[in-house]
Biopython code that builds the backbone (N, CA, C, O; Angstrom):
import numpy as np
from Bio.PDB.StructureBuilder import StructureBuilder

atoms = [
    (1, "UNK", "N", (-1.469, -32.818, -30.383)),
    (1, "UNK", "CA", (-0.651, -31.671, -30.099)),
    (1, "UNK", "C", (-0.970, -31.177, -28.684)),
    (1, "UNK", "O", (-2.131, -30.799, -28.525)),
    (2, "UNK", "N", (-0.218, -31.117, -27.716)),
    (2, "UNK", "CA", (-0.378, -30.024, -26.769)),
    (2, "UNK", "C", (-0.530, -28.865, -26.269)),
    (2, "UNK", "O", (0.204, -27.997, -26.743)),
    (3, "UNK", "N", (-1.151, -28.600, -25.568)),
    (3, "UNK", "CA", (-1.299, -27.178, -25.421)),
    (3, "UNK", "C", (-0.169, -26.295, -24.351)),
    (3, "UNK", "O", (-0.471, -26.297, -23.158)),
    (4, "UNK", "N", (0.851, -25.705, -24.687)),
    (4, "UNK", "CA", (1.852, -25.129, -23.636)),
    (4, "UNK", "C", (1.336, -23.722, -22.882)),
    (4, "UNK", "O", (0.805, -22.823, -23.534)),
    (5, "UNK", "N", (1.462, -23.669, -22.045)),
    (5, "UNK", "CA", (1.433, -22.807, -21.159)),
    (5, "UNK", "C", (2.186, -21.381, -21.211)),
    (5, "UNK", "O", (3.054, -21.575, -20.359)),
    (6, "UNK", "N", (2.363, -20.251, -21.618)),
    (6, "UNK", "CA", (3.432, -19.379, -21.573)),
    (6, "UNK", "C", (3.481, -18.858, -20.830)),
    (6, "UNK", "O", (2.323, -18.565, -20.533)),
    (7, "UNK", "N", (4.420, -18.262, -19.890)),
    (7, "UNK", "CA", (4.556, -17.509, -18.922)),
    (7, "UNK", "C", (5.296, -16.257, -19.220)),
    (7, "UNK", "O", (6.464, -16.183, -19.601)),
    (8, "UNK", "N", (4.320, -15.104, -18.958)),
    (8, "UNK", "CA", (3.933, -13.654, -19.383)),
    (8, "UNK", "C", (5.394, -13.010, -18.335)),
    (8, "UNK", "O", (5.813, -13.561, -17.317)),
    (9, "UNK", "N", (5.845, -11.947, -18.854)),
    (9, "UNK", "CA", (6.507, -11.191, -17.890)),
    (9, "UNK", "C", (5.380, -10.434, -17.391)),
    (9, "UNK", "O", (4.236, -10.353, -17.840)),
    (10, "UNK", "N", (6.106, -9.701, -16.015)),
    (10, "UNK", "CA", (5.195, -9.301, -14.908)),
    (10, "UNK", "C", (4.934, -7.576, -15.415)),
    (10, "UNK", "O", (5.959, -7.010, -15.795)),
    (11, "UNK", "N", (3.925, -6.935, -15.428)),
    (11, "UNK", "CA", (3.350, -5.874, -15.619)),
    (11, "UNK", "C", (4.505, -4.571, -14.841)),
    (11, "UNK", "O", (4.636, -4.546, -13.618)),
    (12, "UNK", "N", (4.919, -4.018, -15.347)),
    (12, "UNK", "CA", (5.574, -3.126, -15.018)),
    (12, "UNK", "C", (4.949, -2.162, -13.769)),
    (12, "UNK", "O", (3.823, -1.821, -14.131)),
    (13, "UNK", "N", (5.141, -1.814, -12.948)),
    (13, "UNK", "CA", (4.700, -1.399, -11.651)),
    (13, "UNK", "C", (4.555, 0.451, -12.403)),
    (13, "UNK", "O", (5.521, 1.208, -12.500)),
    (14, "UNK", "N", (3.138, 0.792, -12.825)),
    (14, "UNK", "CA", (2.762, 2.182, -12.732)),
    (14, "UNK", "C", (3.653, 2.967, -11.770)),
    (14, "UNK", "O", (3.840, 2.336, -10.730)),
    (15, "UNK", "N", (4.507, 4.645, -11.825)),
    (15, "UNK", "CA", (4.268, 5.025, -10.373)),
    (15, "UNK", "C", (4.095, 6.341, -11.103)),
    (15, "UNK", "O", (4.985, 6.478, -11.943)),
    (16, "UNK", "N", (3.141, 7.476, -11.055)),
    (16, "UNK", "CA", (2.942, 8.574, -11.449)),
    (16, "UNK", "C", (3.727, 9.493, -11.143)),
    (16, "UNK", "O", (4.238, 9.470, -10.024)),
    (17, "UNK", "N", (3.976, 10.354, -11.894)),
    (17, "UNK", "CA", (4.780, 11.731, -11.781)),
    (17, "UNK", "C", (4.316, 12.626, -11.001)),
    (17, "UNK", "O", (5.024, 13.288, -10.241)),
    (18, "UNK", "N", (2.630, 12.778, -11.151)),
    (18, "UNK", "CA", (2.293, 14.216, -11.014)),
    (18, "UNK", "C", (1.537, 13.982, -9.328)),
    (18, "UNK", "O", (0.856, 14.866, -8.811)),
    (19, "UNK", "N", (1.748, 12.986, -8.829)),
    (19, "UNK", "CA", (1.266, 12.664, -7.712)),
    (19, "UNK", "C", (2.357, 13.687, -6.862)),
    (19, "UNK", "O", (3.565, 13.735, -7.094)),
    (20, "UNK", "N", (1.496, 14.646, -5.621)),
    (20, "UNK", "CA", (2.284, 15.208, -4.951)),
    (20, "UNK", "C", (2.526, 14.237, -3.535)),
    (20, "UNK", "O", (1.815, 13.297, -3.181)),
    (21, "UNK", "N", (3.765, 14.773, -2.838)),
    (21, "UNK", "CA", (3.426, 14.005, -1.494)),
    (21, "UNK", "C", (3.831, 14.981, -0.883)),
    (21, "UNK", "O", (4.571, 15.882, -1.279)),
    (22, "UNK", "N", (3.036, 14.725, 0.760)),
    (22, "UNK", "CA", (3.041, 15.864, 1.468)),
    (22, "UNK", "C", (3.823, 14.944, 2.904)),
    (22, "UNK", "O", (3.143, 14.297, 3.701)),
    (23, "UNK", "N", (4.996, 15.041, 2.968)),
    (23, "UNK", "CA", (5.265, 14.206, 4.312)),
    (23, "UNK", "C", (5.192, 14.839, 5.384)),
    (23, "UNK", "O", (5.442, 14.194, 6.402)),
    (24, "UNK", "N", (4.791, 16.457, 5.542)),
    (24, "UNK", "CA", (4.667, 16.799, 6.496)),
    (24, "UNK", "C", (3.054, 16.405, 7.102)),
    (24, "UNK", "O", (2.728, 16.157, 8.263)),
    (25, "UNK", "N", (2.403, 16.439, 6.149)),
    (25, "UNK", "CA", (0.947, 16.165, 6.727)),
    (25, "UNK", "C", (0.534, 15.120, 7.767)),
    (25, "UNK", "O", (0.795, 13.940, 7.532)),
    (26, "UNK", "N", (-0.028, 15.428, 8.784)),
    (26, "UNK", "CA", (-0.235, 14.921, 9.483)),
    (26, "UNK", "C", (-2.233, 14.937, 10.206)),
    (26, "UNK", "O", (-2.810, 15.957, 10.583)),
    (27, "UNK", "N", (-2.662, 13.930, 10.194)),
    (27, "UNK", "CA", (-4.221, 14.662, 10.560)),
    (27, "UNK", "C", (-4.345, 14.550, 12.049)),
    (27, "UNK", "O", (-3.504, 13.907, 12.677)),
    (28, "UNK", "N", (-5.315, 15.123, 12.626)),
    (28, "UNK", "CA", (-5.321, 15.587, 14.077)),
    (28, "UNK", "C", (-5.799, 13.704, 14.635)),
    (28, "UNK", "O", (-5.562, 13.303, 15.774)),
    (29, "UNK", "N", (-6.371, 12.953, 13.708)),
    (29, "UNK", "CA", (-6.755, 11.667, 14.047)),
    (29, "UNK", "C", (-5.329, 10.805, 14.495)),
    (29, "UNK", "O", (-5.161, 10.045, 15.449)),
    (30, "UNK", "N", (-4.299, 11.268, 13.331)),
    (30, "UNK", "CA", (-3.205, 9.879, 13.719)),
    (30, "UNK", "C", (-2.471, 10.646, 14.830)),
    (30, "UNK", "O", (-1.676, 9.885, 15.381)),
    (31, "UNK", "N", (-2.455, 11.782, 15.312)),
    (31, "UNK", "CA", (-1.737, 12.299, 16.851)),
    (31, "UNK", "C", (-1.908, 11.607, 18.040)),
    (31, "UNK", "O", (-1.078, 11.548, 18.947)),
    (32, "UNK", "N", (-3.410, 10.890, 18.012)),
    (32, "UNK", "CA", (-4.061, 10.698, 19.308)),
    (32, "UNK", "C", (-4.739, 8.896, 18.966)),
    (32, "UNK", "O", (-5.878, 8.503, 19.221)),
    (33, "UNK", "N", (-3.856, 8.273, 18.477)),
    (33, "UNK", "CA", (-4.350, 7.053, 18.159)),
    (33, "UNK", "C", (-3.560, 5.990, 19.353)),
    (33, "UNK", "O", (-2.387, 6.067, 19.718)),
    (34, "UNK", "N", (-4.530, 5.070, 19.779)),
    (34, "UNK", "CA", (-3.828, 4.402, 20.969)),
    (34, "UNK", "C", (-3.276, 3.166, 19.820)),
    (34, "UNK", "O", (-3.988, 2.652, 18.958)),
    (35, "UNK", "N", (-2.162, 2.932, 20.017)),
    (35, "UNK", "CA", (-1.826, 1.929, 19.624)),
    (35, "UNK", "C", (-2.181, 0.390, 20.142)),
    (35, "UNK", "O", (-1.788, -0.457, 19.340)),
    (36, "UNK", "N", (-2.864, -0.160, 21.352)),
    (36, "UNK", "CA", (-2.823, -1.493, 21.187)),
    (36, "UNK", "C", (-4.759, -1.227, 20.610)),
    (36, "UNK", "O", (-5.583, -2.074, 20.957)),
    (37, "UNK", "N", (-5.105, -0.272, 19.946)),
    (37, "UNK", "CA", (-6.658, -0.877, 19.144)),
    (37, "UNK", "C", (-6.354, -1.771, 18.256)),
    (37, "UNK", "O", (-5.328, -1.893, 17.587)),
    (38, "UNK", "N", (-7.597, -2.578, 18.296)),
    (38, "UNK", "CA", (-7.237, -3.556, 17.099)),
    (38, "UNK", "C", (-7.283, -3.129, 15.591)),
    (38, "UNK", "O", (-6.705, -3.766, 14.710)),
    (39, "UNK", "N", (-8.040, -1.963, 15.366)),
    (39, "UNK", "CA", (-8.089, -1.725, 13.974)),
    (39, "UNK", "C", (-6.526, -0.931, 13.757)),
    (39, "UNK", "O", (-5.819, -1.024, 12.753)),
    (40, "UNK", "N", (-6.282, -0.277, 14.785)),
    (40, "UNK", "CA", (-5.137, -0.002, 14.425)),
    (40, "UNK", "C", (-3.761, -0.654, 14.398)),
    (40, "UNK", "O", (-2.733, -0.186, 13.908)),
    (41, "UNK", "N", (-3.955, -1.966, 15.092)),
    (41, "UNK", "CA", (-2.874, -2.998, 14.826)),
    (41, "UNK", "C", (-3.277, -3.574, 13.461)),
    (41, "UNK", "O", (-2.332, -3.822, 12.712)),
    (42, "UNK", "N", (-4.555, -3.840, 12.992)),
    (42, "UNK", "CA", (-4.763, -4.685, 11.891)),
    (42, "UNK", "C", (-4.436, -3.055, 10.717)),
    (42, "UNK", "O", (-3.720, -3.250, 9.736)),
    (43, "UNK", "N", (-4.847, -2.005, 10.884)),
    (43, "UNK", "CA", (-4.018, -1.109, 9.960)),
    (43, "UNK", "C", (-2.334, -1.468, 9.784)),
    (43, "UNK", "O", (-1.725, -1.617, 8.725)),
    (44, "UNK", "N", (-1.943, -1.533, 10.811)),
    (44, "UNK", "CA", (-0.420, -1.663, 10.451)),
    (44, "UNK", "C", (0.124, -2.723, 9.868)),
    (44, "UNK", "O", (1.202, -2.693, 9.275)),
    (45, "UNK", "N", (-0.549, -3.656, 9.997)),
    (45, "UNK", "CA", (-0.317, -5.145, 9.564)),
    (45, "UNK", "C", (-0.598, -5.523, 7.806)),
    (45, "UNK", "O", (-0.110, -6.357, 7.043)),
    (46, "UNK", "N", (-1.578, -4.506, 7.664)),
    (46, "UNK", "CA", (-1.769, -4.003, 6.382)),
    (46, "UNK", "C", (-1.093, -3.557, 5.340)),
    (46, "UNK", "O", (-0.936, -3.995, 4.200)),
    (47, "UNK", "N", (-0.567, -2.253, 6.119)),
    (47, "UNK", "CA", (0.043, -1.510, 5.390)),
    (47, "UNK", "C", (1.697, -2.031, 5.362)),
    (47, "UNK", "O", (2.497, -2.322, 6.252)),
    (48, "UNK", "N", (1.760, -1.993, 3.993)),
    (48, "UNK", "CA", (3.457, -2.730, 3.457)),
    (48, "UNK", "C", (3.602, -1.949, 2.977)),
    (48, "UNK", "O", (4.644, -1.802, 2.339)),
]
sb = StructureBuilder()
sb.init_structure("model")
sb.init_model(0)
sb.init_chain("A")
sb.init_seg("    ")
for serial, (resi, resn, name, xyz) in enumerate(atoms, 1):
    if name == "N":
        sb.init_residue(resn, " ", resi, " ")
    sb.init_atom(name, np.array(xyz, "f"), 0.0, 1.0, " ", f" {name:<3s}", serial, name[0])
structure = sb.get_structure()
């Protein structure tokens, strides 16, 4: 007898309710960030 493989549907993507967002927020760090640093190119490259 063989053993088959099943393939699972994909986990439903969590997204919370009670999470606030603040789009005005801004911290005094990301005002004054030079853009060609590397951590801050490898931040952006990151972030999807």
């Amino acid at each position: 007898m063989q053993n088959t493989s099943k393939n699972r549907a994909p986990a439903p993507k969590y997204v919370t309710t009670k999470q606030l967002s603040l789009p005005e927020f801004e911290s005094p760090f990301e005002r004054n960030l030079n853009l060609s640093n590397r951590w801050v190119i490898l931040s952006k490259l990151l972030n999807i």
